[in-house]
Each structure stands twice: as structure tokens, then as C-alpha cells.
GUTOR-555350 format. One record per residue: residue in three letters; x, y, z of N, C-alpha, C in turn. Coordinates in steps of 0.02 Angstrom, whole numbers, plus 32768, in hexadecimal, padded with zeros to 4 digits. Atoms other than C-alpha are relative to their C-alpha. Layout:
<rs>
{type: ala&n.east: X&n.north: Y&n.up: Z&ca.east: X&ca.north: Y&ca.up: Z&c.east: X&c.north: Y&c.up: Z}
...
</rs>
This chain:
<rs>
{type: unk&n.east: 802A&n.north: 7FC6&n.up: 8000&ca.east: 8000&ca.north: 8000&ca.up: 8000&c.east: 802D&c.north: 803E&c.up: 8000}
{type: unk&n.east: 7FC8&n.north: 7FBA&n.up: 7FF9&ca.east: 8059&ca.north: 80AD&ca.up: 7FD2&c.east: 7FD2&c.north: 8031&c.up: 800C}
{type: unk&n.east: 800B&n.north: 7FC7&n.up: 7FFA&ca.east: 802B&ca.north: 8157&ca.up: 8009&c.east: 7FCC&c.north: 800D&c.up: 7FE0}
{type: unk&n.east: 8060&n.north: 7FED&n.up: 801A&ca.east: 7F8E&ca.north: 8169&ca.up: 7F90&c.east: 7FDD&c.north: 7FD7&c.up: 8010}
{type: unk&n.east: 8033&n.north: 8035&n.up: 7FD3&ca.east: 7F4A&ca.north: 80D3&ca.up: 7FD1&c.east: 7FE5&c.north: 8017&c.up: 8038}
{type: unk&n.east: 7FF1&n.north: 7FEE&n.up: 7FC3&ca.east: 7F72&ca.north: 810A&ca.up: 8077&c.east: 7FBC&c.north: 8037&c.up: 8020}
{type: unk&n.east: 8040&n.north: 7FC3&n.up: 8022&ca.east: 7F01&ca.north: 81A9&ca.up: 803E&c.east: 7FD1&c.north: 7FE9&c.up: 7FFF}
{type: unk&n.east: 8051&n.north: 8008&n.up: 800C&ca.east: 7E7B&ca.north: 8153&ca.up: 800D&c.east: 7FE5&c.north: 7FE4&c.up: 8028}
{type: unk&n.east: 8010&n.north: 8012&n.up: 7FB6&ca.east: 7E64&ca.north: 80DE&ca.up: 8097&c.east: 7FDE&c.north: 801F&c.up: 8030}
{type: unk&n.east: 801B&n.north: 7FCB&n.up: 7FCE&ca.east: 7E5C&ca.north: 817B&ca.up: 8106&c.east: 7FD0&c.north: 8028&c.up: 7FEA}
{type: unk&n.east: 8029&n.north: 7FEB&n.up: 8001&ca.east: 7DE1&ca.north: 81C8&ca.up: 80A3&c.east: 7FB5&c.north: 7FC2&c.up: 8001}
{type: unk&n.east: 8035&n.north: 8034&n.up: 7FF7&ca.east: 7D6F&ca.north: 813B&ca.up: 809B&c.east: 7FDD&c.north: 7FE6&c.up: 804B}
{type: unk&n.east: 800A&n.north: 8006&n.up: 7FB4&ca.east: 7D7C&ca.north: 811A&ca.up: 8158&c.east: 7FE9&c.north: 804B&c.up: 801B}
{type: unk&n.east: 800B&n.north: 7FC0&n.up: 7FE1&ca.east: 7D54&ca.north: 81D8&ca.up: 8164&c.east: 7FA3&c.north: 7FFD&c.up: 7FEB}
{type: unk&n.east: 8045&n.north: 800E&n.up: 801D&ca.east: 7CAC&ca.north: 81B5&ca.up: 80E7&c.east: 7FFD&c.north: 7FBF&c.up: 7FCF}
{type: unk&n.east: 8002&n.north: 8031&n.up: 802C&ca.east: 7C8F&ca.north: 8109&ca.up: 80A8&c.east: 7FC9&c.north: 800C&c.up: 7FC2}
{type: unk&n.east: 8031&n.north: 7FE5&n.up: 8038&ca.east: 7C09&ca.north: 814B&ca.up: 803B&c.east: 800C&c.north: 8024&c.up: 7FCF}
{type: unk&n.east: 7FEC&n.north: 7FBD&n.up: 8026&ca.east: 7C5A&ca.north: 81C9&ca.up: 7FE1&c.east: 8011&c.north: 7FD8&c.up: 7FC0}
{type: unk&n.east: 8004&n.north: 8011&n.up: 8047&ca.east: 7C4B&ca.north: 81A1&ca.up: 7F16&c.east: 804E&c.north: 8014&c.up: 8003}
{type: unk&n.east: 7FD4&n.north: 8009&n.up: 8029&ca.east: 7CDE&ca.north: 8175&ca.up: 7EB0&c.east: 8018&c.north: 8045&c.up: 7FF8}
{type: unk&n.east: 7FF1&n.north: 7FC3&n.up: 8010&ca.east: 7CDB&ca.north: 822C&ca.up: 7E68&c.east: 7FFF&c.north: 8023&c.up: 8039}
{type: unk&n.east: 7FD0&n.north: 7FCF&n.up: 7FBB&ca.east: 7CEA&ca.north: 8282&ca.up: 7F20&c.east: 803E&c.north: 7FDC&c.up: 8018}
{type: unk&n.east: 7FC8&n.north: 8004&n.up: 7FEF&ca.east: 7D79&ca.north: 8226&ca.up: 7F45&c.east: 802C&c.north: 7FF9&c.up: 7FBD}
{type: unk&n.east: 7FCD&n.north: 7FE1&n.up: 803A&ca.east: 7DD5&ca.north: 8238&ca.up: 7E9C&c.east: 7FFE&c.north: 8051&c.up: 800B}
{type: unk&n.east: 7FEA&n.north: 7FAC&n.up: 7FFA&ca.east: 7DAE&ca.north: 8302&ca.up: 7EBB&c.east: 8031&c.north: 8008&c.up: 802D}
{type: unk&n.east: 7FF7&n.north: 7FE8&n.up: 7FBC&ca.east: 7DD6&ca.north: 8300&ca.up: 7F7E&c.east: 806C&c.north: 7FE4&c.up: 7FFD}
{type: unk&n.east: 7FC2&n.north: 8019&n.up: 7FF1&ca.east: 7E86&ca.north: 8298&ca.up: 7F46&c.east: 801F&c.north: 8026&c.up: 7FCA}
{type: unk&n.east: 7FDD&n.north: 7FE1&n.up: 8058&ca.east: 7EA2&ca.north: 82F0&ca.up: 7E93&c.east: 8019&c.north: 7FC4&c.up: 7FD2}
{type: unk&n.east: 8005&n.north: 8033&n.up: 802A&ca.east: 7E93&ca.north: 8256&ca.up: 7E34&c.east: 7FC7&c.north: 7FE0&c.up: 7FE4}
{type: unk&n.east: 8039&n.north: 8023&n.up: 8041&ca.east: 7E3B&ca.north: 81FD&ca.up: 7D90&c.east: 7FD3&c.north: 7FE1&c.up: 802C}
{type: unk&n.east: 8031&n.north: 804C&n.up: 7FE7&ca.east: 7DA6&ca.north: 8196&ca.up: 7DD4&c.east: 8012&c.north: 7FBD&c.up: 7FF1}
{type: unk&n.east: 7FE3&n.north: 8049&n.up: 801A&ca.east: 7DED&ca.north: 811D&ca.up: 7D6D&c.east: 802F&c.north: 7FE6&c.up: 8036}
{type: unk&n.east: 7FAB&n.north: 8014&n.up: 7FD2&ca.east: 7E96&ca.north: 8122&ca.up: 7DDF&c.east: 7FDA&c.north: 7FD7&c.up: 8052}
{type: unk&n.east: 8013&n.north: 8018&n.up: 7FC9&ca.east: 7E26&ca.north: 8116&ca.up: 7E82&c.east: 7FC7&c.north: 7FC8&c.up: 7FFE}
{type: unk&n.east: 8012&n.north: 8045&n.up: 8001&ca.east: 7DB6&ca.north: 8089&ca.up: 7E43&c.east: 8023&c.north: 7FCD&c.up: 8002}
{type: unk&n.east: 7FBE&n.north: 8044&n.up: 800E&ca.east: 7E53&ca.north: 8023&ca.up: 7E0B&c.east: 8011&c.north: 7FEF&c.up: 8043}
{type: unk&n.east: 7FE3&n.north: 8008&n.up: 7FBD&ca.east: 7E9A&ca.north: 8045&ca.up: 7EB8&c.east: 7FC8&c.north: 7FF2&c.up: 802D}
{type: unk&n.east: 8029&n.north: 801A&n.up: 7FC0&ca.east: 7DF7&ca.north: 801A&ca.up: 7F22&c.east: 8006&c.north: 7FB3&c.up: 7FE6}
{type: unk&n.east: 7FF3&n.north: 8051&n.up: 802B&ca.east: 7DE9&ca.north: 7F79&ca.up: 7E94&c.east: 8048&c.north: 7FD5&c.up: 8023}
{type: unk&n.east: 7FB3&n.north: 801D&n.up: 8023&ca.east: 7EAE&ca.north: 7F4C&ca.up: 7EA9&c.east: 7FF0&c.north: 7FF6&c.up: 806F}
{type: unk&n.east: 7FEA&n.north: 7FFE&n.up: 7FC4&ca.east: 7E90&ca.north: 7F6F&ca.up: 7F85&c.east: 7FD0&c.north: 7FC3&c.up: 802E}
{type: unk&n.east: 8029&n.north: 8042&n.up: 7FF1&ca.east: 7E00&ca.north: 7EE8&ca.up: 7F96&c.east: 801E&c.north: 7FD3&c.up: 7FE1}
{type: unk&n.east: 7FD6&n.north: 8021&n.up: 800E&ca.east: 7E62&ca.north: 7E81&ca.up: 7F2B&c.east: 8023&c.north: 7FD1&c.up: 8029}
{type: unk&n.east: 7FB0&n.north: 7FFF&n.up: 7FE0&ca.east: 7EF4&ca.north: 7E77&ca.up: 7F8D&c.east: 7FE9&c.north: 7FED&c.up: 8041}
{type: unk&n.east: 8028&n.north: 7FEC&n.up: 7FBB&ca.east: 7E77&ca.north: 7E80&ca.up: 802B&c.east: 8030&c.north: 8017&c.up: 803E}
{type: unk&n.east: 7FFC&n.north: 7FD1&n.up: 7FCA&ca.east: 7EB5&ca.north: 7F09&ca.up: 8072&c.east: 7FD3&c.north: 803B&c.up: 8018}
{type: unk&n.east: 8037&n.north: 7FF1&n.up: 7FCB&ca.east: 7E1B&ca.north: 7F44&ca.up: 8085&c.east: 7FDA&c.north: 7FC7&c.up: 7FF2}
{type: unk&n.east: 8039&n.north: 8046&n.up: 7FDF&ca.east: 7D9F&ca.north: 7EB2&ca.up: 80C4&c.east: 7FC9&c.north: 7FFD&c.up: 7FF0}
{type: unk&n.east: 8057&n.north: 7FF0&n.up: 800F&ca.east: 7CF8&ca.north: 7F02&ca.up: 80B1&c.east: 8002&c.north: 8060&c.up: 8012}
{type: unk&n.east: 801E&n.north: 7FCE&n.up: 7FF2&ca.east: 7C8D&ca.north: 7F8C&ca.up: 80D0&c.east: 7FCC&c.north: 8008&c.up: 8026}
{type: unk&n.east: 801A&n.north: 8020&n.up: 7FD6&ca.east: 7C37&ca.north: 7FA2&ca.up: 815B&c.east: 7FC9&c.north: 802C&c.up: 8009}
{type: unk&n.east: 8030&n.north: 7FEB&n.up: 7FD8&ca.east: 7B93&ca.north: 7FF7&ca.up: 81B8&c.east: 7FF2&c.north: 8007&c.up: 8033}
{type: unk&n.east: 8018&n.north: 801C&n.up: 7FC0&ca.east: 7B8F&ca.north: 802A&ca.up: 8263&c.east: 7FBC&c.north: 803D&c.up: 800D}
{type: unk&n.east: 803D&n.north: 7FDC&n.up: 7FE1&ca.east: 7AE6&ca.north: 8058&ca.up: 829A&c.east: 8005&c.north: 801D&c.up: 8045}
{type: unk&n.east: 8006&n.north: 7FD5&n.up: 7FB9&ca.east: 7A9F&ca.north: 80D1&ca.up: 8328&c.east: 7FF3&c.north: 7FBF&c.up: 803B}
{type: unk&n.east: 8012&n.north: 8048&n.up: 7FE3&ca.east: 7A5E&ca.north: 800E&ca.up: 8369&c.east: 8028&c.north: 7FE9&c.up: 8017}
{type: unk&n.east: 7FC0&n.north: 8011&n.up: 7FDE&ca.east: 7AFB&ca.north: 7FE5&ca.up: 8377&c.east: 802A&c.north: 8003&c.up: 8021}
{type: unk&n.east: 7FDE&n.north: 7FDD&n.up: 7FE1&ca.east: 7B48&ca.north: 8055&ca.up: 83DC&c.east: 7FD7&c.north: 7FE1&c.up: 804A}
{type: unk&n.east: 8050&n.north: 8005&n.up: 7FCD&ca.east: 7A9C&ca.north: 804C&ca.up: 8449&c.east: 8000&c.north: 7FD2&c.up: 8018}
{type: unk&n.east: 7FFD&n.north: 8047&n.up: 7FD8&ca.east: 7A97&ca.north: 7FA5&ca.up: 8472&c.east: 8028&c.north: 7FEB&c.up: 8036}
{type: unk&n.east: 7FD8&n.north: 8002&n.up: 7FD7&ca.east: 7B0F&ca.north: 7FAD&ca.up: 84E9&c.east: 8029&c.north: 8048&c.up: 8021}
{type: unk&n.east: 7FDD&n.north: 7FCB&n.up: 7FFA&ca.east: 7B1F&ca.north: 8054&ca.up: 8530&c.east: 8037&c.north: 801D&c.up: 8033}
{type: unk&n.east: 7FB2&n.north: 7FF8&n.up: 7FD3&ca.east: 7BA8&ca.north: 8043&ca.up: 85CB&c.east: 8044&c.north: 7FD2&c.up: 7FCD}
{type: unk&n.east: 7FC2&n.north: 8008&n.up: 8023&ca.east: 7C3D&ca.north: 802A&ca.up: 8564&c.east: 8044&c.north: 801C&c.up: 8011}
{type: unk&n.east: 7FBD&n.north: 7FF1&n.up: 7FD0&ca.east: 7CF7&ca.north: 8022&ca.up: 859D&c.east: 801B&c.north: 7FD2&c.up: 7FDF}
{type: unk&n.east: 7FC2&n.north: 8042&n.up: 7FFC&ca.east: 7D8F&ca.north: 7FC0&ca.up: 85B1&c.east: 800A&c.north: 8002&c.up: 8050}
{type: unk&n.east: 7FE7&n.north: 8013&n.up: 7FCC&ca.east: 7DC8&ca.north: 7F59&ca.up: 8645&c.east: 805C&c.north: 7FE8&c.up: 7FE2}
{type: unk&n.east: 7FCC&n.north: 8027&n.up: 7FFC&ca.east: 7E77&ca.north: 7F46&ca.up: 866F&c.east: 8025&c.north: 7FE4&c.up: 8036}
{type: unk&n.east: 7FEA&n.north: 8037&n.up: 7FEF&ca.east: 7EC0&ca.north: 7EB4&ca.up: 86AA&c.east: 8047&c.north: 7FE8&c.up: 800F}
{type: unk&n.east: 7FC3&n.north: 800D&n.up: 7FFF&ca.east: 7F55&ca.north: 7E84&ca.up: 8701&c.east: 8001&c.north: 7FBD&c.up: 800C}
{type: unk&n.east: 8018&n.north: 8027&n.up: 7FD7&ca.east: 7F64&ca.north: 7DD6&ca.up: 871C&c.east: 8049&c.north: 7FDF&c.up: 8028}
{type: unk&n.east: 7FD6&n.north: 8022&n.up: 7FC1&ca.east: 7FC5&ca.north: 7D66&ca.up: 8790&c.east: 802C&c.north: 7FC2&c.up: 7FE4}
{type: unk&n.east: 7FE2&n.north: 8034&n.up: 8038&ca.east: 8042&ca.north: 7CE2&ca.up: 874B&c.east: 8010&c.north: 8003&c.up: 7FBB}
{type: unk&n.east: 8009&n.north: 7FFB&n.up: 803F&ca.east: 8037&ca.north: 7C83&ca.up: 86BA&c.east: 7F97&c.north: 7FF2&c.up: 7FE8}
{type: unk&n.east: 8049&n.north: 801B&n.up: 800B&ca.east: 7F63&ca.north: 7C6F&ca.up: 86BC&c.east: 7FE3&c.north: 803A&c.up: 7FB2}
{type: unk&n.east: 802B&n.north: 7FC6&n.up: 8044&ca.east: 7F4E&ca.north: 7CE7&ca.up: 8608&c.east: 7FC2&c.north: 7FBD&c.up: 7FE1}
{type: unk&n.east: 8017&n.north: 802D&n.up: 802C&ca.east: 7F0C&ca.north: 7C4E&ca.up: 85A8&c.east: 7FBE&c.north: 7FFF&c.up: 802A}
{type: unk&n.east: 8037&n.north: 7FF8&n.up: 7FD9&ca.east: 7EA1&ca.north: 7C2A&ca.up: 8639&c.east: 7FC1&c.north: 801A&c.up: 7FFF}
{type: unk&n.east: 8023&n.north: 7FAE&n.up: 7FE7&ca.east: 7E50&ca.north: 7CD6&ca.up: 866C&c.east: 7FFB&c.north: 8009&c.up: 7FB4}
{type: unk&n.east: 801C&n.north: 7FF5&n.up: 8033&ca.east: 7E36&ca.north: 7CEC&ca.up: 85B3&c.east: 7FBF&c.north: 7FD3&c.up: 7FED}
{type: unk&n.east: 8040&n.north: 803D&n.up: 8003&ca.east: 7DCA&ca.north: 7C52&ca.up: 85AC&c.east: 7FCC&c.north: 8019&c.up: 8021}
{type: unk&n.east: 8031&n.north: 7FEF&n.up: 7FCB&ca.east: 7D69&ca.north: 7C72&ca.up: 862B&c.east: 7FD5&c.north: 8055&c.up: 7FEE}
{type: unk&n.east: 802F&n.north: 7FB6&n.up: 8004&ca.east: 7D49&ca.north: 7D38&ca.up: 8600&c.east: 7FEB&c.north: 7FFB&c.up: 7FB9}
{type: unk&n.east: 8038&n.north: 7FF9&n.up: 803D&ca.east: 7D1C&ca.north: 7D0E&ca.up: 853D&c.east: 7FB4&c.north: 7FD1&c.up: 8025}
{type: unk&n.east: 8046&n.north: 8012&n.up: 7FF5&ca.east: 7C73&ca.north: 7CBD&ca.up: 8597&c.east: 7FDA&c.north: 802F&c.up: 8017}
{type: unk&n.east: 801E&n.north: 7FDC&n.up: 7FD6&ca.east: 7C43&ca.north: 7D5F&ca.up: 85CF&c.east: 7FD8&c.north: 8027&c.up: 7FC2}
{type: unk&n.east: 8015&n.north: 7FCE&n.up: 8038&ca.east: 7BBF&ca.north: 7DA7&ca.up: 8551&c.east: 800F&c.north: 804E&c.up: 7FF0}
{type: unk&n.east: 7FDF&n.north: 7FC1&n.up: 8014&ca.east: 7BF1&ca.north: 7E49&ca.up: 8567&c.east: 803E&c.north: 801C&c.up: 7FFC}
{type: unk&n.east: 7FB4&n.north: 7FF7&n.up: 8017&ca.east: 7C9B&ca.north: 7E43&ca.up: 854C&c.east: 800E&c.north: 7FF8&c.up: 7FB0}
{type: unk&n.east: 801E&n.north: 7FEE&n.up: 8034&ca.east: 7CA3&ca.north: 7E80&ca.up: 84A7&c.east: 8056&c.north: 7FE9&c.up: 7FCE}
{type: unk&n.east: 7FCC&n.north: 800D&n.up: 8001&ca.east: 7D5A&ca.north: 7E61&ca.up: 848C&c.east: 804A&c.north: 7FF6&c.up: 8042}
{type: unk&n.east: 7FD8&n.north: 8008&n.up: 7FCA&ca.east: 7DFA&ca.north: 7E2C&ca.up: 84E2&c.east: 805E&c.north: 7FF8&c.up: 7FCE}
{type: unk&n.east: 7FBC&n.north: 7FE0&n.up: 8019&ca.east: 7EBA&ca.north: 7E72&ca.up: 84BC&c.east: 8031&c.north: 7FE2&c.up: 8028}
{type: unk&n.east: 7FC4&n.north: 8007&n.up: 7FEB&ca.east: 7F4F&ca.north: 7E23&ca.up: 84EE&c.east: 8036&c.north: 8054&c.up: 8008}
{type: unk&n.east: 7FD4&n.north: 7FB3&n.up: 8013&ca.east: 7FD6&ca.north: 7EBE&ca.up: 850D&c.east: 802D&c.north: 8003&c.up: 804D}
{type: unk&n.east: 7FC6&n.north: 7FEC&n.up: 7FD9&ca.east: 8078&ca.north: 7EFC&ca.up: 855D&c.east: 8004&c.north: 8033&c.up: 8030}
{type: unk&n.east: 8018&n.north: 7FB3&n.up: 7FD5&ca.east: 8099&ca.north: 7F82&ca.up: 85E9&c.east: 8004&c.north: 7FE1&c.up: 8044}
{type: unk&n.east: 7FF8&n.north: 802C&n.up: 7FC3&ca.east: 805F&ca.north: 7F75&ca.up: 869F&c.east: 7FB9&c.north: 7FD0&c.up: 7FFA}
{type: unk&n.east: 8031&n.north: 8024&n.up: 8034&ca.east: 7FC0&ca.north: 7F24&ca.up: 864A&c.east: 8012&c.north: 7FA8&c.up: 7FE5}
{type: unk&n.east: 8007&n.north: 804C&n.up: 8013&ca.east: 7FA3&ca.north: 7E58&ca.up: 8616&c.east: 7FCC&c.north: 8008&c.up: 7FCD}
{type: unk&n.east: 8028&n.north: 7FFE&n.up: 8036&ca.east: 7F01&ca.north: 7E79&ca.up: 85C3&c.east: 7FC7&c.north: 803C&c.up: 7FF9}
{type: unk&n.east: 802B&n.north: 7FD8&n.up: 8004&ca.east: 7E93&ca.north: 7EFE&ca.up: 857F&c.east: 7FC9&c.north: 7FF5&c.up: 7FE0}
{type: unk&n.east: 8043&n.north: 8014&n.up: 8031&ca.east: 7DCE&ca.north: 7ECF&ca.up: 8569&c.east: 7FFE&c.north: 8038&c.up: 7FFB}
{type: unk&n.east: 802B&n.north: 7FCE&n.up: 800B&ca.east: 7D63&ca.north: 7F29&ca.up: 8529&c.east: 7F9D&c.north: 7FDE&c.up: 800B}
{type: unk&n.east: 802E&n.north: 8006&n.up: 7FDC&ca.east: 7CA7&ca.north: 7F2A&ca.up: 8570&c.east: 7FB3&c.north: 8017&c.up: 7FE6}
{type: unk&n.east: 8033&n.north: 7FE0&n.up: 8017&ca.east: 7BF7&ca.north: 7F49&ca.up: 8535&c.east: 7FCC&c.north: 7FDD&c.up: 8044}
{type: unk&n.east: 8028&n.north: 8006&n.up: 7FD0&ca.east: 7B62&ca.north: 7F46&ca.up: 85CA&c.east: 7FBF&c.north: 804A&c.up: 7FF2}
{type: unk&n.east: 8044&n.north: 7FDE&n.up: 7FEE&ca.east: 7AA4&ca.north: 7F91&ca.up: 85C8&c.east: 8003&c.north: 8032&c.up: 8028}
{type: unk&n.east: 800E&n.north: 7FD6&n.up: 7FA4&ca.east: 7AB1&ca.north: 7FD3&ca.up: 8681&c.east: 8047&c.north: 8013&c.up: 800A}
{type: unk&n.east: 7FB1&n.north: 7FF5&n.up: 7FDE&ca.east: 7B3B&ca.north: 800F&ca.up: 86F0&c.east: 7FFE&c.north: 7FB1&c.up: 8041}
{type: unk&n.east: 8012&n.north: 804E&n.up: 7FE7&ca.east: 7AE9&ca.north: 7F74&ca.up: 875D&c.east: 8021&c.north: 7FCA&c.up: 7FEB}
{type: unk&n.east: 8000&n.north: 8045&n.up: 8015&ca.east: 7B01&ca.north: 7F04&ca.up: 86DF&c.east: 805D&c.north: 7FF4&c.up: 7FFC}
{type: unk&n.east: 7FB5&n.north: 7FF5&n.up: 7FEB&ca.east: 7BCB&ca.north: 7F3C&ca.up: 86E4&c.east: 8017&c.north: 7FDD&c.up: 8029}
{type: unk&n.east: 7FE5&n.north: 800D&n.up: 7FD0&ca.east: 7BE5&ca.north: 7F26&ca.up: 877E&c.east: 7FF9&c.north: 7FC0&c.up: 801C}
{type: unk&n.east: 7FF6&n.north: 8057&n.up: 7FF0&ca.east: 7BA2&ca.north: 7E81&ca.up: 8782&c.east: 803B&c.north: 7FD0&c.up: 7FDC}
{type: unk&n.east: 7FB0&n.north: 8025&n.up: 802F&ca.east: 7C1F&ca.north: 7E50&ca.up: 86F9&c.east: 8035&c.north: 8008&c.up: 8025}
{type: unk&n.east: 7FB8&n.north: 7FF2&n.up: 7FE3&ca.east: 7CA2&ca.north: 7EAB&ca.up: 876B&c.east: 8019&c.north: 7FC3&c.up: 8036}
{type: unk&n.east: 7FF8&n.north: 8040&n.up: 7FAD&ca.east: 7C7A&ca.north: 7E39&ca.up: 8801&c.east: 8000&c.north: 7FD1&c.up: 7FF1}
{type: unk&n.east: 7FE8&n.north: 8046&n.up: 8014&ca.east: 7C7C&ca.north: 7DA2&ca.up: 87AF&c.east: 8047&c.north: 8000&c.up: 7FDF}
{type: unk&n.east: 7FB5&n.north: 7FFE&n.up: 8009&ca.east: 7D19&ca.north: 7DC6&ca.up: 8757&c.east: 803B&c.north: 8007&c.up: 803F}
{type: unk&n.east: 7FB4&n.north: 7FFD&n.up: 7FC3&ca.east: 7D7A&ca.north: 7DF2&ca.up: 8807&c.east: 7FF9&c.north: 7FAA&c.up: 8026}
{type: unk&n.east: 7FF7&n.north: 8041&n.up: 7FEB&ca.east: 7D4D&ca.north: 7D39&ca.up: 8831&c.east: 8030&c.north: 7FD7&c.up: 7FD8}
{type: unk&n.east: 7FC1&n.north: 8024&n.up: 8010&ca.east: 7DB9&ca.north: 7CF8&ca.up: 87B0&c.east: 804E&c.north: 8001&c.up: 8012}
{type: unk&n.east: 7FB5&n.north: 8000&n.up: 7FE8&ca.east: 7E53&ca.north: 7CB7&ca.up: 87F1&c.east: 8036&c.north: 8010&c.up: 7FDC}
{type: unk&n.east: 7FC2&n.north: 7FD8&n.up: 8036&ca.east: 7EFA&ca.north: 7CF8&ca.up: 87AF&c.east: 7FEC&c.north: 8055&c.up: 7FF3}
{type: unk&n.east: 7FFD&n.north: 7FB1&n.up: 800E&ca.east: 7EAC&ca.north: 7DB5&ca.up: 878D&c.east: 800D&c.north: 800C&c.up: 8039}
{type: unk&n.east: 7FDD&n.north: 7FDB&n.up: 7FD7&ca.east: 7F18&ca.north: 7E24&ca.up: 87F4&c.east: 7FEC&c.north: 802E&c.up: 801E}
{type: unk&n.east: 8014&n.north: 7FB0&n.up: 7FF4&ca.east: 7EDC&ca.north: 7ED0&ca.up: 87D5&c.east: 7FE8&c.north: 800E&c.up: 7FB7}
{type: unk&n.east: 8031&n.north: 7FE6&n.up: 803F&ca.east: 7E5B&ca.north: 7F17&ca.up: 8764&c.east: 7FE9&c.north: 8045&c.up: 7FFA}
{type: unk&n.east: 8023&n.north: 7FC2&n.up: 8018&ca.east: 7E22&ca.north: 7FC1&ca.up: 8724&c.east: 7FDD&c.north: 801A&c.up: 7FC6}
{type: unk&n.east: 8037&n.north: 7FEF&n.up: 8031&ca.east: 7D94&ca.north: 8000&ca.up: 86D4&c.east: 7FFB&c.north: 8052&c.up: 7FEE}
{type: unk&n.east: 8005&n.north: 7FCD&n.up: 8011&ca.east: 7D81&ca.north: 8093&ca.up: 866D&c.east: 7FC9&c.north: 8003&c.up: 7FBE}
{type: unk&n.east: 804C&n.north: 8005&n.up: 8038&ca.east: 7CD3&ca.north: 80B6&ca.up: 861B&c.east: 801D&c.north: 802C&c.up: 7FC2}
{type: unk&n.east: 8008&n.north: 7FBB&n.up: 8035&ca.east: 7CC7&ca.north: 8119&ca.up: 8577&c.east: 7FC2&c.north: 803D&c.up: 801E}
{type: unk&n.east: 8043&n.north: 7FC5&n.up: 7FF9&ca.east: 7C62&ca.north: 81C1&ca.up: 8587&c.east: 7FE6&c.north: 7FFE&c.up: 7FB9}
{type: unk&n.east: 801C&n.north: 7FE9&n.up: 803F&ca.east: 7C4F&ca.north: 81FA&ca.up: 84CA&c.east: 8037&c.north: 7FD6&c.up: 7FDA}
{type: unk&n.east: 7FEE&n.north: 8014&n.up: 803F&ca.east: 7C93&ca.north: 81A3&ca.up: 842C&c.east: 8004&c.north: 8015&c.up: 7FCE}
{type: unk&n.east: 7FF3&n.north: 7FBF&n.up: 8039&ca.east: 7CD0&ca.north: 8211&ca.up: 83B6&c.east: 7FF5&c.north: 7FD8&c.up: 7FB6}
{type: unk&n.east: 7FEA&n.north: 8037&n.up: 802A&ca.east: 7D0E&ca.north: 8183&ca.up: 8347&c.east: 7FE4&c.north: 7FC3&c.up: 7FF2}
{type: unk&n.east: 800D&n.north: 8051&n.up: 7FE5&ca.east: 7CDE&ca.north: 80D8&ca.up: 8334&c.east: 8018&c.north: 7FE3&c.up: 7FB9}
{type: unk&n.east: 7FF2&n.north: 8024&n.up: 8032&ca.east: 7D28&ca.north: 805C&ca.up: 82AC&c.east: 7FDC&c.north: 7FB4&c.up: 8008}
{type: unk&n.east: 802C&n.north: 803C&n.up: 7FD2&ca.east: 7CB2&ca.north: 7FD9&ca.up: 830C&c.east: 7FFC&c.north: 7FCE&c.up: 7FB4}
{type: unk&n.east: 8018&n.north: 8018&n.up: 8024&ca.east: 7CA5&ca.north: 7F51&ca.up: 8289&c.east: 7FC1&c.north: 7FC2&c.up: 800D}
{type: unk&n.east: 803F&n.north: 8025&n.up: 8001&ca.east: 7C01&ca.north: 7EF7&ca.up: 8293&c.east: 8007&c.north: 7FCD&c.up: 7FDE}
{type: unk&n.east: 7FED&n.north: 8034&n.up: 8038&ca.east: 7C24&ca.north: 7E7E&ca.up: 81FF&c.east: 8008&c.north: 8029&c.up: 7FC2}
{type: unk&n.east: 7FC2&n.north: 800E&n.up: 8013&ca.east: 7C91&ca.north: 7E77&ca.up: 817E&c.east: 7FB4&c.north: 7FD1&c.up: 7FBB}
{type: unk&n.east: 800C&n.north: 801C&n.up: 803B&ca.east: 7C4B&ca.north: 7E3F&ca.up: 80BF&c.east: 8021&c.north: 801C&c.up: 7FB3}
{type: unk&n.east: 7FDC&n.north: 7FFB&n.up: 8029&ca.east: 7CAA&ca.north: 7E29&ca.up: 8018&c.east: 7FD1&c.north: 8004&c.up: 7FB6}
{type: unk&n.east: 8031&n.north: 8006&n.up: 803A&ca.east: 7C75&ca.north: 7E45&ca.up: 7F64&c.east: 7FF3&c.north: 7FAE&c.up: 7FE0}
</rs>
């Protein structure tokens, strides 16, 4: 991927909607050039799909955060097992630092949180945990699913 790729990518992730001819204006290139290059970037699948995230989607789960996780030993394999059964654990990150693992969290309530919290401090091996909700979401690259031509 070189530098106009690079470009286009970022405008697409800025408006996936945006016609062929606004992003040949917005980059200063043929339509032709930026069809070839969206053609040549699914190809290659470096891009995957195209996606949709709805207002539903966000909604459905409106306490949203990350927990992080220190744990104790060697129990990662473990304590990963055990926390993918948790429906609202939405993902789970291996990672470096003073950190072991960084979920990430979707919950209805602040209730329904804290019940996840308290069952999680029963698993053995977690050390030390901290939670940090989201307020606002500026961003989101949330992928919902993922389909190819």
C-alpha cells in the first residue's frame, strides 16, 4: 500500500459513502485511478468489507468501557477462558506494560456492570483490575460484520 492508498483508506474511513467522483476530486485523481485502486485494495484484501454501524448498535449496550487486568502468574490462557463466557465482554486484548489484559465491555445498566465486575474478582489468578467507562464516542470503527463482493 503506498501513500495514495494510504489517502484513500483515510478518506473512506472518514465517509464510506462518498462516490467514486468525491474521492477522485477530494484526492485530485481520475475516477478511473481511484476505482482501479479501491478494485486492486479488495483484491489484495486490504480492505475486507464495508461496513454499517447503526444508532442500534451503539444503543444496545450503553455502559461501555474497558477493564484492565493484571493477572497473577502464568493463568492468561485460563482467565481468558473463563472471561470469553461473559456475554458482555465484547472483546479481550492480550498487551504489554503494567497491564496483562485489556477487555473491552458492553452492559445495559451500571447494575448489570457491576455484576460482571463481581463475578470477575472471583476468578482466581486476577490480581488487580480497573475499569474505565466511555462517556462520549467521537469515533467508532466498531465492525459489526464484515462482507465481500
Amino acid at each position: 500500500m503506498d501513500n495514495i492508498d494510504r489517502q484513500l483508506v483515510s478518506a473512506l474511513r472518514q465517509n464510506a459513502r462518498a462516490s467514486v467522483s468525491e474521492l477522485a476530486l477530494s484526492l485530485g485523481l481520475s475516477r478511473a485511478t481511484v476505482r482501479t485502486r479501491i478494485d486492486r485494495l479488495l483484491a489484495d484484501e486490504e480492505i475486507l468489507g464495508f461496513t454499517v454501524v447503526l444508532k442500534e448498535d451503539m444503543a444496545d449496550m450503553p455502559v461501555r468501557g474497558i477493564i484492565l487486568i493484571e493477572i497473577e502468574g502464568k493463568g492468561n490462557e485460563r482467565i481468558i477462558t473463563r472471561l470469553r463466557g461473559f456475554p458482555e465482554i465484547q472483546a479481550i486484548h492480550s498487551t504489554n506494560g503494567c497491564w496483562d489484559l485489556i477487555v473491552e465491555f458492553g452492559a445495559e445498566t451500571l447494575a448489570d456492570l457491576d455484576k460482571v465486575l463481581r463475578q470477575m474478582r472471583l476468578i482466581d489468578g486476577i490480581n488487580a483490575s480497573e475499569t474505565n467507562l466511555y462517556l462520549t464516542t467521537h469515533r467508532s470503527n466498531r465492525v459489526v460484520g464484515l462482507f465481500k463482493k
